[in-house]
C-alpha positions as CSV (number, residue, x, y, z in Angstrom):
1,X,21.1,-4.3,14.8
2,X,23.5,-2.0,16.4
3,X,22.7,0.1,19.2
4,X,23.4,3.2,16.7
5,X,20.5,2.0,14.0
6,X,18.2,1.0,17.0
7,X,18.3,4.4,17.8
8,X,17.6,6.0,14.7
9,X,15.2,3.7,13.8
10,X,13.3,4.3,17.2
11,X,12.9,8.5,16.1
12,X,11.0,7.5,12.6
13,X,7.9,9.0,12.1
14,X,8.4,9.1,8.0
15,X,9.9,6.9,5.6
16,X,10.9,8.5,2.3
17,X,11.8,6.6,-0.9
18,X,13.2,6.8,-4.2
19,X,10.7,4.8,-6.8
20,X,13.0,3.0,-9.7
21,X,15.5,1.1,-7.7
22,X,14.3,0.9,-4.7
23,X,10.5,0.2,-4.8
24,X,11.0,-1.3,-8.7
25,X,14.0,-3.2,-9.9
26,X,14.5,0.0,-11.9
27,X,13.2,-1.2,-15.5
28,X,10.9,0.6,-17.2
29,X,8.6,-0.7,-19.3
30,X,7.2,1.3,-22.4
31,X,4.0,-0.6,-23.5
32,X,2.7,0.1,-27.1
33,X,-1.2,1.1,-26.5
34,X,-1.4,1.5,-30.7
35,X,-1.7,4.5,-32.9
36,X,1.4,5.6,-31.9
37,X,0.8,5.6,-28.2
38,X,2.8,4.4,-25.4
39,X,1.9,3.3,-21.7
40,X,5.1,3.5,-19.1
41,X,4.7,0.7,-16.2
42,X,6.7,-0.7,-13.6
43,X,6.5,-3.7,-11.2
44,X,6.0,-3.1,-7.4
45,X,6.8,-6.3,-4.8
46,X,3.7,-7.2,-3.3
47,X,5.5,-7.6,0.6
48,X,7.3,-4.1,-0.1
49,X,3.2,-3.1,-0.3
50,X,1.7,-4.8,2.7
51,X,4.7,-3.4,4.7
52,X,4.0,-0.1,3.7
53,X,0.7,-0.3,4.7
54,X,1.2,-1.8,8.2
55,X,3.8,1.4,9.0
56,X,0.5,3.6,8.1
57,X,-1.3,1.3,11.1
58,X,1.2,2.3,13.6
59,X,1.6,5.9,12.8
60,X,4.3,6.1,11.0
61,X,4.2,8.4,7.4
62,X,5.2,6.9,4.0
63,X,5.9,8.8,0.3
64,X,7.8,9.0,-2.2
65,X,10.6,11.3,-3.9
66,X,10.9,10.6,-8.0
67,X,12.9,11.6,-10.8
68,X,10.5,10.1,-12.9
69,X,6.8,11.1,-13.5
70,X,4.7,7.6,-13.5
71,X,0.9,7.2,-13.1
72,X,1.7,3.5,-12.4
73,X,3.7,5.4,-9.6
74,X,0.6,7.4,-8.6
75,X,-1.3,4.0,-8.3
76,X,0.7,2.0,-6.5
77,X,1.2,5.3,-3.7
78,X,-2.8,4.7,-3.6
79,X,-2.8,1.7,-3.3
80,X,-0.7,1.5,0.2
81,X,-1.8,4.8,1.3
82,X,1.7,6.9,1.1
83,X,1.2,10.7,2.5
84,X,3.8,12.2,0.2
85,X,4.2,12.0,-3.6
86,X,6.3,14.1,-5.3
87,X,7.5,12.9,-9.1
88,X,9.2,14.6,-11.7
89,X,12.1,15.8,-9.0
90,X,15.5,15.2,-9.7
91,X,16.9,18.0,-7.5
92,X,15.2,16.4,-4.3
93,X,16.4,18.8,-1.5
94,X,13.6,21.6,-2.2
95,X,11.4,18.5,-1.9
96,X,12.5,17.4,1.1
97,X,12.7,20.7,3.1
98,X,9.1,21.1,2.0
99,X,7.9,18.0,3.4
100,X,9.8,18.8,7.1
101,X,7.9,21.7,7.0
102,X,4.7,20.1,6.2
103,X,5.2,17.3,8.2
104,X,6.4,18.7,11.5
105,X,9.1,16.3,12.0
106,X,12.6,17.1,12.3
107,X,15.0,15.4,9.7
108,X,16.3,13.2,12.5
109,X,12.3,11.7,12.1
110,X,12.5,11.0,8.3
111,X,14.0,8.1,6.7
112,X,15.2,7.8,3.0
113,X,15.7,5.0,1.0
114,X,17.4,5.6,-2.1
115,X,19.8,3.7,-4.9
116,X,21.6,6.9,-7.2
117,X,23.8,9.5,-7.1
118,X,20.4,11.6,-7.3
119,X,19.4,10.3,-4.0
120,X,22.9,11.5,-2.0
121,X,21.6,14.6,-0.4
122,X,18.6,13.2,1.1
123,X,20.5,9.9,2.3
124,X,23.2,12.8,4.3
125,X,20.3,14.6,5.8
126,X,17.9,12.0,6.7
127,X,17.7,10.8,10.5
128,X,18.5,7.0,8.9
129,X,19.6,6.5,5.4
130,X,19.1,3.1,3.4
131,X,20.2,1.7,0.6
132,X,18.8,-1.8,-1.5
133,X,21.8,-4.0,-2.2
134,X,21.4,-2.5,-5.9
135,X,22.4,1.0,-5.1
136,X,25.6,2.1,-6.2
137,X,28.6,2.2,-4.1
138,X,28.6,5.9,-3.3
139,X,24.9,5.3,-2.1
140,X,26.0,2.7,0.1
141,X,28.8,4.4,1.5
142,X,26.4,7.2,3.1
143,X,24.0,4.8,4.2
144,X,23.7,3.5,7.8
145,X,21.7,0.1,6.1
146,X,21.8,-1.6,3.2
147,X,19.5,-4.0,3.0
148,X,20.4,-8.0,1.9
149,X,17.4,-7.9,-0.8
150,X,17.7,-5.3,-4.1
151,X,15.0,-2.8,-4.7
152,X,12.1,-4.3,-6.0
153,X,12.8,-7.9,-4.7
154,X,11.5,-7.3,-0.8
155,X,14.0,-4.6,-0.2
156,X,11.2,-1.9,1.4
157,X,10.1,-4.6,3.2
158,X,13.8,-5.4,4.9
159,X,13.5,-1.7,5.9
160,X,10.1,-1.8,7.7
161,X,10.6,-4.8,9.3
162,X,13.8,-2.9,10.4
163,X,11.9,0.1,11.9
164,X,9.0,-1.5,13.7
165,X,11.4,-4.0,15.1
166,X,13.7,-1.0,16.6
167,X,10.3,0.4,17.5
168,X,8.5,-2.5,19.5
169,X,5.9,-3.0,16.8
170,X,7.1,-5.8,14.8
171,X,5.8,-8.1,17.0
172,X,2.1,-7.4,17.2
173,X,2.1,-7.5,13.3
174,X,3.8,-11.1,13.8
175,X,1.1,-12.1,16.4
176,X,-1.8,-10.9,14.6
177,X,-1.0,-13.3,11.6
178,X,-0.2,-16.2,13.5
179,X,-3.8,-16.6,15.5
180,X,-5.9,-15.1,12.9
């Protein structure tokens, strides 16, 4: 890790993501229910989901910014305890200026995470920008990391263990497993 990312990483008190692509592979499955009815679902990486829930033990914010409206979406942000979840947003921006205010922390605090063109703006104002090794090559050109694993195979996962490493907390999650 360079001094640079080290330093960003340090400053995070929120990590913001993009859901298809980053936390899913990006499929989208449309499930027939019958009579005519049809149930959307997605698959989320089980280590993406501890990981998200360890940042949430050491104080640091997680959420989500969508394109797409999902209730398999709304689960899974239960399910790991995420602060922020905003679907149905393809201009992301106003989103993103709402949650500094709420939040309190600067955009030099926030990290995104995200894999489209959609995802550009937040990526340039974000204190650290990421990218899974899916993203397109615009989206990794304007991020500081792109991670070796693609969204929805462990690549949230790469990105926490990036931040509580820079962060001095990476180590008590380690020591905790190996003598329980």
């Amino acid at each position: 890790m360079t001094v640079e990312l080290e330093q960003r990483a340090r400053a995070i008190r929120l990590l913001l993501m993009d859901v298809d692509g980053v936390l899913t592979d990006g499929k989208i499955f449309n499930v027939p229910l019958g009579a005519g009815q049809i149930a959307e679902t997605k698959g989320f990486h089980a280590q993406d989901g501890i990981a998200l829930q360890w940042l949430t033990w050491h104080n640091i914010q997680t959420g989500v910014i969508s394109g797409r409206d999902s209730p398999a979406t709304t689960e899974r942000a239960k399910q790991v305890g995420m602060t922020y979840v905003y679907q149905g947003h393809i201009e992301k921006i106003p989103i993103f200026e709402e949650i500094v205010a709420k939040s309190g922390f600067s955009p030099s605090q926030i990290a995104y995470a995200g894999d489209d063109l959609t995802d550009l703006p937040l990526l340039r104002r974000a204190g650290l920008a990421f990218a899974p090794a899916n993203a397109r090559n615009e989206v990794k050109a304007a991020a500081h990391y792109v991670t070796n694993a693609r969204g929805g195979e462990g690549a949230v996962r790469e990105m926490i263990e990036l931040l509580m490493t820079a962060q001095g907390s990476w180590e008590a999650i380690l020591q905790k497993y190996r003598t329980a």
